[in-house]
C-alpha positions, 0 to 999 in steps of 0.5 A, spaced: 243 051 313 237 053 318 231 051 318 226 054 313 221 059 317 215 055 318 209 060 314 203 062 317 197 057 316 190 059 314 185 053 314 181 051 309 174 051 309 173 044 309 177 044 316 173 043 323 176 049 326 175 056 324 172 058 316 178 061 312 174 068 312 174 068 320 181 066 320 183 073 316 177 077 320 181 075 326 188 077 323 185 084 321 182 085 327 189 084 330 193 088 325 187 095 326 190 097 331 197 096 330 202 102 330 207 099 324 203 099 317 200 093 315 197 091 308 193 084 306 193 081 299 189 075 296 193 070 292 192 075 285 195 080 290 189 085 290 189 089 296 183 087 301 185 090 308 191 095 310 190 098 317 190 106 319 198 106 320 198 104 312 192 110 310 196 114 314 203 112 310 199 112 303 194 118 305 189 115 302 182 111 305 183 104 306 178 103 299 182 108 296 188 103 297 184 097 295 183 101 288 191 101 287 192 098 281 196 091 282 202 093 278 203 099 283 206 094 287 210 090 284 216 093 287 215 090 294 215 083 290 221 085 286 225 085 291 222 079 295 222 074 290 228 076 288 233 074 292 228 070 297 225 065 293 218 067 296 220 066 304 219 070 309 224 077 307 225 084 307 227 089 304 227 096 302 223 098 296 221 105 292 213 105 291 209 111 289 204 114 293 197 116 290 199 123 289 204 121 285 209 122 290 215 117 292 215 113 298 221 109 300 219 103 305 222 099 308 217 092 307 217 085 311 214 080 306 210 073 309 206 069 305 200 065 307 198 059 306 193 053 308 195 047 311 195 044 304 200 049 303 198 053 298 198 061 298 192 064 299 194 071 301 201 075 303 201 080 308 206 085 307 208 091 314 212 097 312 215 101 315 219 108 313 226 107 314 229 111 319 232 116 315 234 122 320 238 116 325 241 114 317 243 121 316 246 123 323 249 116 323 252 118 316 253 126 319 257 122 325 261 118 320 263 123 316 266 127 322 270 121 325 273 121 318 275 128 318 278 128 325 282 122 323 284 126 316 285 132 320 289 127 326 293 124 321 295 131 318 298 134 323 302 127 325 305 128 319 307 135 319 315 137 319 312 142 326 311 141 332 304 141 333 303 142 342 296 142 345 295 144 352 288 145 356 286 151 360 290 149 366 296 148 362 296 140 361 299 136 356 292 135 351 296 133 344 304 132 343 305 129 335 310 126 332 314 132 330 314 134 337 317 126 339 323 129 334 324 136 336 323 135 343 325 128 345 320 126 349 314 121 347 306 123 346 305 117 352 311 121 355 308 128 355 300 128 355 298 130 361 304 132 364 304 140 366 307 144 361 312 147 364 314 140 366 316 138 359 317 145 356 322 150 359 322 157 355 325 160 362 318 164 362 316 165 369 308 163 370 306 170 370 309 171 363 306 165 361 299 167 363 300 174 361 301 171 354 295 166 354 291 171 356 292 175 350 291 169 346 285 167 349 283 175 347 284 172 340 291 174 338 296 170 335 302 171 338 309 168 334 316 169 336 323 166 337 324 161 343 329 158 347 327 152 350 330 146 353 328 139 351 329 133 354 336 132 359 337 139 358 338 140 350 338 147 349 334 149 342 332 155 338 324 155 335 320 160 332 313 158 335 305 161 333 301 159 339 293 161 338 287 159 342 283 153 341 275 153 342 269 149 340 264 152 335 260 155 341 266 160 342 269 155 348 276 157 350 277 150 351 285 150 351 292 152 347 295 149 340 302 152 339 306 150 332 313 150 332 319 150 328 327 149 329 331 154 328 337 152 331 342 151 325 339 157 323 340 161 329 347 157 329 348 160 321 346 168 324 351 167 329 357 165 325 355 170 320 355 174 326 362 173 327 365 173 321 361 180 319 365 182 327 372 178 325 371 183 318 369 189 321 377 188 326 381 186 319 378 192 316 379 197 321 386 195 322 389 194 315 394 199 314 391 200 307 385 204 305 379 199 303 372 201 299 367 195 298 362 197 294 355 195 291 354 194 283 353 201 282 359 203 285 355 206 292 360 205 298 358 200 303 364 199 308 369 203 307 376 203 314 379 209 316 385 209 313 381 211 306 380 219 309 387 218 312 390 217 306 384 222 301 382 227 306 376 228 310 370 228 304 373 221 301 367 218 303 362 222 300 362 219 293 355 216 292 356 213 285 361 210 280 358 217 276 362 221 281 368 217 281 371 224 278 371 227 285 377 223 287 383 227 282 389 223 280 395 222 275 399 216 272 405 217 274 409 214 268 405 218 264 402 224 268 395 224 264 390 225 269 386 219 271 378 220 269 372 216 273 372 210 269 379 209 269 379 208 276 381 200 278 375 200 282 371 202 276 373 198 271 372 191 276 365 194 277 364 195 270 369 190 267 369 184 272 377 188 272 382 185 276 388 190 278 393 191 283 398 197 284 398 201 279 402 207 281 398 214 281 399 221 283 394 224 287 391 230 290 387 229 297 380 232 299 385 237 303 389 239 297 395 236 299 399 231 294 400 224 295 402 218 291 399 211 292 399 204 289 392 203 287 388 195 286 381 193 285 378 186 284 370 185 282 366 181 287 361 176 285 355 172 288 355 164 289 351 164 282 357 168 279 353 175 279 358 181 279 355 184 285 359 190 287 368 191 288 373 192 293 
């Protein structure tokens, strides 16, 4: 344990050396011109001195102190008592001004004691807590939060998240951007751009779009670039300008995506829809699709070989009526809903080569073998024929 702090002693009266009233006339005297508020009790903790710095504090005369009812106080001995056992201590306490406003302090408690050792006053120094420092430093602690929060967040986003200052240096490369890229955030920050992020734009394009950036637009749009050793990678990135609350340009964040699959699932699409578009053309049989009404939304060139130009005019299964023709095993006329496209469009009907007399669009007859099958979504949804 350290050494208790050795109290100031105050001799008695019947010591040699100074009386006990001019050894307090020479601390007040001391104490009067200090800057930090000081006030003296006696042993029954009455004031009997406080210096100008405590009127100021307290607005009031030092007489008009001197007047404060004992009880007033007791805060400052609450909190020293309390958990120092009389030594010398502080602590902050909430006293209560004449004008019945609170005061907040912050107090430093010594008694004073003779060499006998018996207390015979205590003087108490006050001082306001440094509230505006407390409130900047609480201000500041607030702010490293959020940017930690902030920083955290886009760690843990699924997008790349990029960062380049003015000149087109590397500033911020997170954990999405290590994944998507291949290169580190220690192996990208502070490298040029164009060093790690190859999206075949020339310098001048890349100013070019800065420049509107930097003009406040937001500029998005898909991206062929190249990761690390080469891989090729298909994004959708939104770049914006970055700017510190005075309206600063102090550099670039773009957000990025991976659209690589989905870019390689378009372009399977693509070519089936193409493989498709080949069968089509060259069946030799006439082939309608059509959508859940009946609307024709691809249809060969062997349709108005077969029923004369105007075959494809229909627009709906209401006009189904417009193709004429006969059951050939019964030679009644065949009426719109009874045509197989129209029954698997209504009816989830499948046929195949029913034998059908016709008449084309250019009045010359014809016989056919007539099928239709209903085709359905991955849900099971009738969506259209064929």
């Amino acid at each position: 344990m350290s050494p208790r702090k050795k109290e100031p002693h105050i001799k008695d009266h019947a010591s040699n050396s100074l009386s006990l009233e001019s050894q307090l006339f020479l601390l007040k005297t001391g104490l009067k011109g200090m800057a930090q508020a000081a006030v003296l009790f006696d042993a029954q903790r009455q004031v009997i001195f406080a210096n100008d710095s405590a009127c100021s504090l307290f607005g009031v005369s030092e007489d008009d102190l001197k007047d404060i009812a004992p009880e007033l106080w007791q805060p400052l001995w609450m909190g020293w008592e309390g958990s120092n056992g009389g030594s010398t201590a502080q602590h902050e306490a909430r006293l209560e001004r004449p004008d019945s406003e609170a005061l907040d302090v912050l107090v430093e408690i010594t008694p004073l004691t003779d060499l006998a050792g018996n207390q015979v006053g205590t003087l108490a120094a006050l001082a306001k807590p440094n509230r505006v420092l407390e409130t900047r430093l609480a201000e500041a602690e607030k702010a490293v939060q959020e940017l930690s929060y902030r920083a955290a967040l886009l760690e843990n986003v699924r997008d790349a998240v990029v960062g380049i200052d003015k000149d087109f240096n590397i500033t911020y490369w997170n954990k999405a951007a290590e994944a998507l890229y291949g290169w580190t955030a220690e192996e990208a920050v502070g490298h040029d751009l164009k060093e790690r992020l190859d999206c075949g734009l020339s310098t001048d394009q890349v100013v070019d779009v800065l420049r509107h950036i930097g003009a406040g637009e937001h500029r998005s749009g898909e991206l062929l670039q190249y990761g690390k050793g080469g891989r090729q990678l298909y994004v959708d990135a939104t770049a914006m300008a970055f700017r510190m609350p005075d309206g600063s340009l102090q550099g670039y964040v773009a957000a990025v995506r991976d659209i690589s699959d989905r870019k390689g699932l378009i372009e399977n699409l693509s070519n089936e829809k193409r493989r498709l578009q080949t069968v089509l053309e060259t069946a030799p049989a006439a082939i309608w699709i059509t959508d859940e009404s009946g609307k024709i939304i691809q249809a060969n060139p062997m349709v108005e070989e077969i029923w004369g130009a105007g075959a494809l005019a229909v627009i709906c299964i209401q006009e189904y009526g417009a193709y004429q023709g006969w059951w050939a095993e019964s030679g009644e006329q065949v009426t719109a809903d009874q045509w197989a496209l129209a029954r698997a469009i209504k009816n989830g009907e499948t046929s195949t080569s029913e034998v059908i007399d016709i008449q084309r669009f250019d009045d010359q007859r014809s016989t056919i073998l007539n099928s239709a099958a209903p085709i359905y979504d991955e849900t099971g949804k009738l969506i259209g024929g064929v």
